[in-house]
N, C-alpha and C positions, 0 to 999 in steps of 0.2 A: 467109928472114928479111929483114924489110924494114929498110933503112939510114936512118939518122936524119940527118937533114940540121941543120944547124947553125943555123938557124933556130928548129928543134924544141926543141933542148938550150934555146937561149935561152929559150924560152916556158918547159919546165918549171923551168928554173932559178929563173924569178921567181917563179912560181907556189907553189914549193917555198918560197923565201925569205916569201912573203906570210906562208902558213898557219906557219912558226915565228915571226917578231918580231911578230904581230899579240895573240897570246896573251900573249909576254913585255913589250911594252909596256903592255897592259893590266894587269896584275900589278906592273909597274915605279910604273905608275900609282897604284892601289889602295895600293899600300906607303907611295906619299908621300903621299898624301892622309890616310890614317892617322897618320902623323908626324907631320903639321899639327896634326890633330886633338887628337893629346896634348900638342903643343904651345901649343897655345889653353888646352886642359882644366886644366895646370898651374897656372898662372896663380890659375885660377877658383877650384880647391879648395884653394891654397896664401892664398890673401886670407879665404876661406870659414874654414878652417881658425886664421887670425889672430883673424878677429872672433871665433871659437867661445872662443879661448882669451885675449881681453880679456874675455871675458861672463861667463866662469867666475872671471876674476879678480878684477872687479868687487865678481861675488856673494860669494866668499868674501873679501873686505874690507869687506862691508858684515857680513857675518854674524860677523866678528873684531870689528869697533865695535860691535857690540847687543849681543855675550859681554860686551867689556867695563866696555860702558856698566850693562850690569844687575847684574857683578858689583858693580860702584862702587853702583850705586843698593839692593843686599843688604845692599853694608857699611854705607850712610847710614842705610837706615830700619831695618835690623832685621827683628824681628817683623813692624812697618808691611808691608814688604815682600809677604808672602806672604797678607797680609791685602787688600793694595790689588790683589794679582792674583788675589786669588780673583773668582767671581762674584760676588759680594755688592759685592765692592772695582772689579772694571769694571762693573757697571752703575751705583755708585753714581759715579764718573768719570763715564760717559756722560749721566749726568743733568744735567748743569752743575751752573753757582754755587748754583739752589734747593737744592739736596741737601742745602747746608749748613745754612740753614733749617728746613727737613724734622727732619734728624737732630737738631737741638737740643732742636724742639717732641718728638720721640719720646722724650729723654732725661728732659725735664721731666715728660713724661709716663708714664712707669716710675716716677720717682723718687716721684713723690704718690701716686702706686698702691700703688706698695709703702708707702710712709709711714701711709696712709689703711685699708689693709689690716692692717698692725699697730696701729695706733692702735684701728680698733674691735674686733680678736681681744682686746686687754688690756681695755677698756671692759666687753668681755662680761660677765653675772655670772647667775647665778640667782634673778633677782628674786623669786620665790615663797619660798624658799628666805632669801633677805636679808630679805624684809622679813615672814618668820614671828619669824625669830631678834629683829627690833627690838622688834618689837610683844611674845613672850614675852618680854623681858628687861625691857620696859617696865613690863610690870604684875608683873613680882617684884621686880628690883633698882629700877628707877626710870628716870628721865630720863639720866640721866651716865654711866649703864651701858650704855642702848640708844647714846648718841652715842658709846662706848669700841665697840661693834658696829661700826657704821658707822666708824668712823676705819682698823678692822682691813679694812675689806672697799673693794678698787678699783673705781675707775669712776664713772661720772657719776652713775647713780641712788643710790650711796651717800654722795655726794656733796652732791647735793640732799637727801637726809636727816637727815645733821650738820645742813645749814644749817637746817632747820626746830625740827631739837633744839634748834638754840641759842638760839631763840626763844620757846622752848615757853613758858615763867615770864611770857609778856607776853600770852597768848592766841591763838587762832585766827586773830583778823585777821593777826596780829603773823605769826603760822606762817606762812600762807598767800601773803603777800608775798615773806617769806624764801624761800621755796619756788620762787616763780614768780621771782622774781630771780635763785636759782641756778641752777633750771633754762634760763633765757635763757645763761647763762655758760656752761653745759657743751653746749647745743645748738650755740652757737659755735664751741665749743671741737670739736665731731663734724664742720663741716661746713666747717674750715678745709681749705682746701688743695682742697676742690671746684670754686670759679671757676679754678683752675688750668686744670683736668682739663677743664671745659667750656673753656675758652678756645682749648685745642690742639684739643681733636675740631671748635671752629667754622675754627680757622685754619688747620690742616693742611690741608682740602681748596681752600681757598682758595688757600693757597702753591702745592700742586700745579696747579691750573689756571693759576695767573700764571706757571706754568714751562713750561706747553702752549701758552700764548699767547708763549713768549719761543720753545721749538722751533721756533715755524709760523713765527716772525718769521724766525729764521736759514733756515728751510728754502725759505722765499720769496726771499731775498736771497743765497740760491745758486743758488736756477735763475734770477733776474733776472743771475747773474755768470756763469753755464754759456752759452758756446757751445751745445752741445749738451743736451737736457734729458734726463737719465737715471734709472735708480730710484737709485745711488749718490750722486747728488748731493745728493735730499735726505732721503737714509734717516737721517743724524746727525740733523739738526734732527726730524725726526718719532717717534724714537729718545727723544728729552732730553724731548718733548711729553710721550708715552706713560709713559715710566721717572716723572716728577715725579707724573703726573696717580696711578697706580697705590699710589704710595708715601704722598702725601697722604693719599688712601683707607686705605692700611693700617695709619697712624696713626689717623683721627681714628675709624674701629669702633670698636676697642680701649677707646679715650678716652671714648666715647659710652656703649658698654657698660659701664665700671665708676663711668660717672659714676652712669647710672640706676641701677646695686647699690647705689650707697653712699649714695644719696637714699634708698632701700626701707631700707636700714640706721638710718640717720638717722632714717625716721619712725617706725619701730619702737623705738627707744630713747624715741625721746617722748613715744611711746603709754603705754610702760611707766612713764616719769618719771611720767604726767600719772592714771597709777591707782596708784601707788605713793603720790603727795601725794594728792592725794584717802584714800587709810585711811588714812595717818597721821595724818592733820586728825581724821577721823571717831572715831579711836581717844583723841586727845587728849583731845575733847570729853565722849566716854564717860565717861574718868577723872577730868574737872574739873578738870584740868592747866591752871592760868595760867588760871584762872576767880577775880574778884576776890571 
């Protein structure tokens, strides 16, 4: 067995020593550099983790002021309230200042409708039926009995019949003036409250366009103020255009349509007025009523 000379021992000694501390400094390594790393990391996710919980604090203080501001704003309006947030109540907000225009001429325009709608339901009468009754009552009771007819029975054409009775003793001419005189008074009287009714169906689409020309005006003067030109910027202004221009419209149909019913209404009561004096005239003359 060969003898190891002290030379040898030294070689393997270091050799030995290499292959253990080269491993464990590597690892010695690895460890601290890992340290660092959570030491950097700390930092990052302890500032991340700040911002996270000013953002949340933020939102739920901005979402505590809108509870409270809207309970305040429940108790102010009321009813208003659940009205102004419905649809009806934010689009009619998004419209701008015309809205309030708009809404008036709609009100004004319900209100003659409805008025104008009752007024010729009660005018209505049975003309055939009326002026059978005058004319029999005429040639058995007389003059004062057919106008005691007519005083019992409403509406224009019974109206315009009085007045001819009460003429009757002076003649024809006499009649026939009275006639055409009352009937001027109660054709007035049928087609009050019409220049209303046209007035809003000319003006409402009008107001709505002066509110399409006031949108484009804002929607121009926000992207002349935008930095950047986006669809947000002028979706409000294009918004108030659209919302007025539609609502105009949805007035002034309405308005148009019961204006022309209530003209076909109108002309039809005049037609009747205008054959109802004609027999009566004719019947008078038969009888020789107010013939000198």
């Amino acid at each position: 067995m060969a003898r190891l000379t002290p030379s040898v021992i030294a070689i393997l000694t270091v050799v030995t020593l290499a292959f253990v501390s080269v491993p464990t400094a590597t690892l010695i390594a690895q460890e601290s550099s890992e340290e660092q790393a959570d030491m950097q990391a700390e930092p990052v996710v302890s500032f991340q983790s700040e911002q996270d919980s000013l953002a949340m604090a933020k939102g739920d203080s901005l979402a505590i002021a809108k509870d409270i501001e809207d309970k305040m704003e429940r108790e102010r309006l009321g009813w208003l309230y659940n009205l102004k947030h419905s649809g009806i109540g934010e689009k009619y907000t998004q419209g701008g200042n015309f809205m309030h225009a708009l809404l008036i001429s709609s009100i004004v325009m319900v209100v003659f409708i409805i008025e104008r709608l009752v007024t010729l339901a009660r005018a209505r009468v049975n003309v055939k039926k009326l002026l059978g009754d005058v004319i029999k009552t005429l040639h058995t009771e007389g003059v004062d009995a057919a106008k005691t007819v007519c005083e019992r029975t409403r509406g224009p054409i019974a109206a315009m019949l009085h007045s001819g009775l009460l003429r009757a003793n002076r003649g024809p001419e006499a009649v026939k003036e009275a006639i055409e005189t009352a009937g001027s008074i109660e054709t007035s009287f049928l087609e009050r409250g019409l220049v209303a009714i046209a007035t809003v169906a000319q003006v409402a689409p009008l107001l709505g366009f002066l509110g399409t020309v006031s949108g484009m005006i804002s929607a121009f003067a926000a992207i002349a103020a935008a930095e950047q030109v986006s669809a947000k910027v002028v979706a409000s202004g294009i918004e108030e255009a659209l919302i007025t221009t539609a609502t105009g419209l949805m007035i002034a149909i309405p308005a148009s349509i019961g204006h022309s019913f209530f003209v076909s209404q109108i002309d039809r009561f005049v037609l009747e007025m205008e054959e109802a004096a004609a027999e009566l005239v004719n019947e008078l003359i038969e009888l020789g009523i107010g013939r000198s």
